[in-house]
Backbone bond lengths (Angstrom), bond angles and torsions (degrees), N, CA, C in turn:
res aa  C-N    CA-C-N  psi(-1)  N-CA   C-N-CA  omega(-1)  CA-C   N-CA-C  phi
1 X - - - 1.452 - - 1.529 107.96 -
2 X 1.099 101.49 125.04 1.967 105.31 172.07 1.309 112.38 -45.27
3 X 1.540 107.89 169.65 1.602 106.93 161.02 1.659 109.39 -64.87
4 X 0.957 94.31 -42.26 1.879 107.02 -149.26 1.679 74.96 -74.46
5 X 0.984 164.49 -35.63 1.674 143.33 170.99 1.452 113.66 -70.68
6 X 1.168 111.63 -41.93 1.824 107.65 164.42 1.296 123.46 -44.89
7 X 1.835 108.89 -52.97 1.242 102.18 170.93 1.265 124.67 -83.28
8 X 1.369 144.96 10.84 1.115 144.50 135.69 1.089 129.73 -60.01
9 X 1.688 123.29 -53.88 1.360 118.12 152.52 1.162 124.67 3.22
10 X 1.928 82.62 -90.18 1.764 108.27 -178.57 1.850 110.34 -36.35
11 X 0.892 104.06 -51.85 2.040 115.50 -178.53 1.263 90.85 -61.97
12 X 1.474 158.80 -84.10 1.213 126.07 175.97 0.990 128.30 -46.58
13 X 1.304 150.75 -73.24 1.446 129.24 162.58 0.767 119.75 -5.58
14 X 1.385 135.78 -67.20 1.649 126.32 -158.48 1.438 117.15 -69.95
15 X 1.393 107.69 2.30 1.273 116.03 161.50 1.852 135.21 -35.91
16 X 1.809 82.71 -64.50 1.498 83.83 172.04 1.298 123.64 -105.71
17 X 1.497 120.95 32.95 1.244 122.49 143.00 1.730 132.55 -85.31
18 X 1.463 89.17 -13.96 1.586 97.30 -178.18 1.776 121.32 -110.19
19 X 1.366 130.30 143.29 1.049 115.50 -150.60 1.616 118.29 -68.47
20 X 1.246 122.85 166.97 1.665 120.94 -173.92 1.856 115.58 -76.65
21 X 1.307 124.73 108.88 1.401 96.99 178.73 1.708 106.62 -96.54
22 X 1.953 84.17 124.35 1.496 100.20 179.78 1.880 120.58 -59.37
23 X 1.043 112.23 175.27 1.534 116.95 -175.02 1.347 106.26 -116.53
24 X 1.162 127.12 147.17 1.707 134.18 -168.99 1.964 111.66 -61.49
25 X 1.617 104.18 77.67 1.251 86.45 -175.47 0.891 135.89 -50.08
26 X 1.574 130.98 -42.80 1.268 127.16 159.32 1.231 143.49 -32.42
27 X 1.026 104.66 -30.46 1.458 113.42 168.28 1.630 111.83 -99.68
28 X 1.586 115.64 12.32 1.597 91.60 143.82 1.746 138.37 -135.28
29 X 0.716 125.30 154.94 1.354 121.66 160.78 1.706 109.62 1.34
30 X 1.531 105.88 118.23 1.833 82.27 168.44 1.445 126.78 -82.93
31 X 1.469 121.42 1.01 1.605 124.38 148.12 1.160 98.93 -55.11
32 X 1.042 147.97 -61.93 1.739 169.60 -102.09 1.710 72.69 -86.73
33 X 1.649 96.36 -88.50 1.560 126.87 -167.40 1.372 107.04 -33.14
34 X 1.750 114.53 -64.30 1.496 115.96 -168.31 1.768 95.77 -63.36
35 X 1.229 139.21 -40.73 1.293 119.99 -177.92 1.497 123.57 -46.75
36 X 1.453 110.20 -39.10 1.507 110.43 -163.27 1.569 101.59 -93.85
37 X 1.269 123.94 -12.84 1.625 128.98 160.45 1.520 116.19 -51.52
38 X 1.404 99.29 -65.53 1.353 126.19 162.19 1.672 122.60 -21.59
39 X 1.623 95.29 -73.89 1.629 120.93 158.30 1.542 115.62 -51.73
40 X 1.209 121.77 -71.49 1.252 114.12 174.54 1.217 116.55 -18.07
41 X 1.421 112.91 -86.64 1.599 145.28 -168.42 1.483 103.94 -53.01
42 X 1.103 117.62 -36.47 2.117 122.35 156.25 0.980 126.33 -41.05
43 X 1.780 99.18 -52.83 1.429 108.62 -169.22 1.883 104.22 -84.80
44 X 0.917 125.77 -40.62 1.795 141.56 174.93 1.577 101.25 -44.19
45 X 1.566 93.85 -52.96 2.171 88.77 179.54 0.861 124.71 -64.46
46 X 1.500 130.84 -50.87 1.432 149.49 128.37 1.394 118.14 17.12
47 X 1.566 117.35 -75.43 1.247 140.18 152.48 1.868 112.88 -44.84
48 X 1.227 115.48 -80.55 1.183 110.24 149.49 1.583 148.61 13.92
49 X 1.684 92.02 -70.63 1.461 101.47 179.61 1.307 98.71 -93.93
50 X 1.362 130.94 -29.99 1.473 122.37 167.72 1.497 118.81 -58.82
51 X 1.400 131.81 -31.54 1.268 138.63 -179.11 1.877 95.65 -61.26
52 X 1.468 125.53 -45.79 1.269 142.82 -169.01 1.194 142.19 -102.78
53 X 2.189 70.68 23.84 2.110 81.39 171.04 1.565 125.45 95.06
54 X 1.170 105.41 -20.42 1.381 120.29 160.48 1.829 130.03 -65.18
55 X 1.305 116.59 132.58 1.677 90.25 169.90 1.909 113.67 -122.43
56 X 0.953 101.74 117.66 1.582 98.37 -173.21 1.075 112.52 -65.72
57 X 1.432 106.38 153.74 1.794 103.53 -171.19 1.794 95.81 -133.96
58 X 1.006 100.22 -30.97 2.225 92.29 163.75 1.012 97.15 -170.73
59 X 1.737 108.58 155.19 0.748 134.37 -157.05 1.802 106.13 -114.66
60 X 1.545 139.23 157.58 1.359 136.49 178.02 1.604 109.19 20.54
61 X 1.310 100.70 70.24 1.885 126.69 161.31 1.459 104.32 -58.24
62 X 1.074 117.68 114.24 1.845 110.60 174.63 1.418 107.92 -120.18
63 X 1.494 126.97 80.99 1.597 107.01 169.33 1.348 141.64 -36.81
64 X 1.404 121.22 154.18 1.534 107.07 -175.76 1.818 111.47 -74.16
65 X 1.409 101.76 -19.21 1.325 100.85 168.78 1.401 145.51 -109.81
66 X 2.119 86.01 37.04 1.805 93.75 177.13 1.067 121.34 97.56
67 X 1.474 121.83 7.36 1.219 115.88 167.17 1.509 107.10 -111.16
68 X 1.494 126.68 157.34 1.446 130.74 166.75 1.533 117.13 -139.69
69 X 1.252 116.42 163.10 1.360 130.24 -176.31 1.665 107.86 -149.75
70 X 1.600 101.77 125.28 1.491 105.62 -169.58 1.924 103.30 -73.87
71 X 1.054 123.55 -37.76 1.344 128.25 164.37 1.769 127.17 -143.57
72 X 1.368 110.71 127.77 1.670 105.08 170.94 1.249 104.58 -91.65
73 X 1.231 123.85 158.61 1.685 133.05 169.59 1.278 104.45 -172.19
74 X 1.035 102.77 178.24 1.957 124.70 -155.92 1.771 92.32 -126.64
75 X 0.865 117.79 128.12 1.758 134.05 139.24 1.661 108.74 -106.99
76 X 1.207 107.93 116.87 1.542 121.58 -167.30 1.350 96.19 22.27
77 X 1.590 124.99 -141.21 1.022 122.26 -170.99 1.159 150.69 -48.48
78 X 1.486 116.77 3.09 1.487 142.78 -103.78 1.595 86.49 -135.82
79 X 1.277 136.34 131.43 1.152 134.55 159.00 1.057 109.39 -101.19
80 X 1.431 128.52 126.49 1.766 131.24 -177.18 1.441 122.01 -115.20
81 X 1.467 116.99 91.74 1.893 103.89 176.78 1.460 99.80 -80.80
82 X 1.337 115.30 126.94 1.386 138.94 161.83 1.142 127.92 -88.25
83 X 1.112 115.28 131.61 1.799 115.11 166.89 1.843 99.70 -132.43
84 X 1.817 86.92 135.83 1.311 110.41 -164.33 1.397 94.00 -98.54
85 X 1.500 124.22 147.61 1.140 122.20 -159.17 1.944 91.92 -151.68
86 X 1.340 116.94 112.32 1.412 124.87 -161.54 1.883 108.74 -121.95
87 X 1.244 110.17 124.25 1.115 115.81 -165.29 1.849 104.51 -120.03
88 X 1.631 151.37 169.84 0.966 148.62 156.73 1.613 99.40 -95.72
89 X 1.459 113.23 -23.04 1.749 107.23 -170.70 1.552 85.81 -179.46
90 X 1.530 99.48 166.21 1.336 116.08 -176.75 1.303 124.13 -104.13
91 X 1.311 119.27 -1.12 0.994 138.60 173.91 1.462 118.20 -18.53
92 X 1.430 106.78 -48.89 1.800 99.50 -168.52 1.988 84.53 -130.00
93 X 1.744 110.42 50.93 1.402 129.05 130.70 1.533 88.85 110.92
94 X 1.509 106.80 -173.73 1.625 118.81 -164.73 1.419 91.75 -79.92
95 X 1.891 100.33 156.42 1.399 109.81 161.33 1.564 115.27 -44.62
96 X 1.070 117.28 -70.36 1.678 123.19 -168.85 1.067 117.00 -50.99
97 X 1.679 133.52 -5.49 1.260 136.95 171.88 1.524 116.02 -59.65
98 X 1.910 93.55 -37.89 1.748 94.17 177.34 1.546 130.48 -79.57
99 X 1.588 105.33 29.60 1.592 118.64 -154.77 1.627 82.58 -109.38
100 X 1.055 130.42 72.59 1.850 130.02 -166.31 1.399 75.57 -102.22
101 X 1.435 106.63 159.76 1.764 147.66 167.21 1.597 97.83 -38.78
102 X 1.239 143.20 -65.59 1.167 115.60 166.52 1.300 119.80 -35.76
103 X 1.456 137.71 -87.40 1.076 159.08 142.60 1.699 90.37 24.06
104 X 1.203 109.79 -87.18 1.445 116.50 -179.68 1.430 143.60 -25.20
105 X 1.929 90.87 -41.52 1.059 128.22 -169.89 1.655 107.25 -68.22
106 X 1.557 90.11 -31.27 1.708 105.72 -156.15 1.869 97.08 -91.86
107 X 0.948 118.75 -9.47 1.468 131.19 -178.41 1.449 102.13 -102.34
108 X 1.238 131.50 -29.75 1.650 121.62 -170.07 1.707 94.67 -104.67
109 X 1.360 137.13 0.96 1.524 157.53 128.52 1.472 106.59 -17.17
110 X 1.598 88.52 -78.69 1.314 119.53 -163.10 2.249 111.50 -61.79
111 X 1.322 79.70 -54.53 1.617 106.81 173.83 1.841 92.30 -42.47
112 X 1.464 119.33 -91.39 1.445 126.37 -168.80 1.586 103.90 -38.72
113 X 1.283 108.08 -26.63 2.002 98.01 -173.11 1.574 90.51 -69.75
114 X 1.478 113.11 -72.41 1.567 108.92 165.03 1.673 119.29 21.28
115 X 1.546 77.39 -100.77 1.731 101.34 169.35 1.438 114.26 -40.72
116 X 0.997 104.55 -70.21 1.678 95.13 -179.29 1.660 123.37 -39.74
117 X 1.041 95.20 -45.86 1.456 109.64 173.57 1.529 122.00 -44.24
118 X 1.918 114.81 -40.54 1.215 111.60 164.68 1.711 98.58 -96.54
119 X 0.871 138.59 66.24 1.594 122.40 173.38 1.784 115.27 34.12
120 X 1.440 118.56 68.13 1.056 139.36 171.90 1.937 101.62 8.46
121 X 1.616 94.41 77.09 1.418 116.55 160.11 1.527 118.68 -34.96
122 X 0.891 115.05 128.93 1.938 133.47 152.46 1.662 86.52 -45.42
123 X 1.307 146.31 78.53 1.658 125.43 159.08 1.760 110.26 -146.30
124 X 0.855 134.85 158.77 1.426 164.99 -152.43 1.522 82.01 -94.42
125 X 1.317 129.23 135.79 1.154 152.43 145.84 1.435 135.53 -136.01
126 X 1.375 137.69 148.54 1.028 144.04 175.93 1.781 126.13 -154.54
127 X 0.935 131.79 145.16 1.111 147.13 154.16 1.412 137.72 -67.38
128 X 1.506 118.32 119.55 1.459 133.40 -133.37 1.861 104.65 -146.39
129 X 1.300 111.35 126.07 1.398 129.30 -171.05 1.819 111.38 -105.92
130 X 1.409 105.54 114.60 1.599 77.42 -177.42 1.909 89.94 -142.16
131 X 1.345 85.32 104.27 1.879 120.37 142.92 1.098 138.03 -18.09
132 X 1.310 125.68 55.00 1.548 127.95 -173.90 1.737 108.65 -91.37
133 X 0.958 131.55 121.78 1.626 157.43 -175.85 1.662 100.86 -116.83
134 X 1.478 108.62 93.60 1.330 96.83 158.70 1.577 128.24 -104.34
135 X 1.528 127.20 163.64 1.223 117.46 -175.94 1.155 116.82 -155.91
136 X 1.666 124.68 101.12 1.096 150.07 -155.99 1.927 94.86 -26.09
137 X 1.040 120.33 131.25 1.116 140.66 -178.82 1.734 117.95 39.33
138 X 1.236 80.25 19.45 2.226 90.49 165.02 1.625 103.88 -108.98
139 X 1.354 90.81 172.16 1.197 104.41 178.92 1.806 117.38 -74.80
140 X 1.091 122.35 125.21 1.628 107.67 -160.97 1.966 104.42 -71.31
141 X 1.652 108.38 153.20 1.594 98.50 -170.80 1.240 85.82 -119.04
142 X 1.595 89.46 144.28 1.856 106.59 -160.41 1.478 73.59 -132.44
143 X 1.550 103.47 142.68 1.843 122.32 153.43 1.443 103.68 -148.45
144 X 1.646 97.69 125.58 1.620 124.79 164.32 1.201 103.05 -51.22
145 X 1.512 134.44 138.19 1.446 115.91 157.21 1.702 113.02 -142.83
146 X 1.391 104.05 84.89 1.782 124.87 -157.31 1.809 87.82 -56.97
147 X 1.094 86.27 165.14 1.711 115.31 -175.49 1.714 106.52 37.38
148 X 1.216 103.91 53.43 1.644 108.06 -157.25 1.792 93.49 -62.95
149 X 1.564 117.50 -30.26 1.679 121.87 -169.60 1.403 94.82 -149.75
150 X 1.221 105.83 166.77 1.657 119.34 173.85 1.733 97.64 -111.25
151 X 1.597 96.27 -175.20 1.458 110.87 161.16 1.427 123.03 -86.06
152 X 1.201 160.95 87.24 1.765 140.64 -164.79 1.345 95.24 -35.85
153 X 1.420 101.82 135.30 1.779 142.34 155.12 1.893 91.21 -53.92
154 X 1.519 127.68 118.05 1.157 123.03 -168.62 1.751 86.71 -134.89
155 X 1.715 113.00 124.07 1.365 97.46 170.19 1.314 122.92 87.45
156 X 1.653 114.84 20.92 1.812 105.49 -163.89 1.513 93.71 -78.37
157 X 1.349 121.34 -37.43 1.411 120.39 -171.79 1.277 113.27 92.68
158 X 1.500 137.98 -4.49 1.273 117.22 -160.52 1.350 121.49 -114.07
C-alpha cells in the first residue's frame, strides 16, 4: 500500500472517532434532513465494517423486482447483506427495532436477486444490522449485529 493510501485511510477512519457536525435542520426540507441521516449513517457503516474486517463490494443494491440492500460485503468467507439503520437518538427505541418482517422481507428480496445475479453460488450467507446513533458533536455509536434475522424455514413439512 502507498503512503498516500495509508494516509488517506487514516483520514477516513478518523471519521468515526470524531464527533458528527450536524447541518441546520431547520433550515431544511425534512426529505432534505432524513436524506443526509440516511447518508451519513451509510457512509459511517461502510467505514465501520471496513475498520472490522469486512470488505464492501456495493453499496444501495436495488433489484428490478423490489428488493434492496443498503450494503453487501464479505467477512472472510461470509457473504453479508446489511441494512444500515440510522437514528439522531434513541429515544423512541434502538435503530434495529425498525428492521420489522416487512422490512426484512424487502432485504431477503433484494439478497435472492443478488444471488441470482451470480448463478446462486455454493456460499455461506447471512444477514447483518448495523446501528448508527449519531450525536451532534459526539462521536457517532455504531454496533455490528451479525445474524441480526434469518430467512423463514418455508415448507419443512414435518
Amino acid at each position: 500500500m502507498s503512503r498516500l493510501q495509508q494516509c488517506w485511510y487514516r483520514w477516513v477512519d478518523r471519521e468515526l472517532d470524531r464527533g458528527t457536525e450536524f447541518p441546520d435542520r431547520d433550515a431544511m426540507e425534512t426529505g432534505d434532513w432524513n436524506r443526509w441521516v440516511g447518508e451519513t449513517g451509510e457512509r459511517l457503516a461502510g467505514k465501520a465494517l471496513w475498520r472490522n474486517g469486512f470488505k464492501v463490494l456495493y453499496r444501495n443494491f436495488r433489484a428490478k423486482e423490489g428488493g434492496e440492500v443498503d450494503i453487501v460485503c464479505r467477512e472472510g468467507d461470509v457473504l453479508v447483506f446489511t441494512e444500515v439503520k440510522t437514528r439522531t437518538s434513541v429515544e423512541f427505541g434502538r435503530p434495529a427495532e425498525a428492521v420489522d418482517r416487512a422490512k426484512q422481507a424487502l432485504i431477503i428480496r433484494g439478497a435472492n436477486a443478488w444471488l441470482r445475479e451470480l448463478n446462486h453460488p455454493e456460499i455461506i450467507f447471512r444477514f447483518d444490522i448495523v446501528e448508527v446513533v449519531l450525536s451532534g458533536g459526539k462521536a457517532p455509536e455504531i454496533q455490528i449485529i451479525r445474524e441480526a434475522f434469518v430467512t423463514p424455514q418455508v415448507g419443512l413439512g414435518m
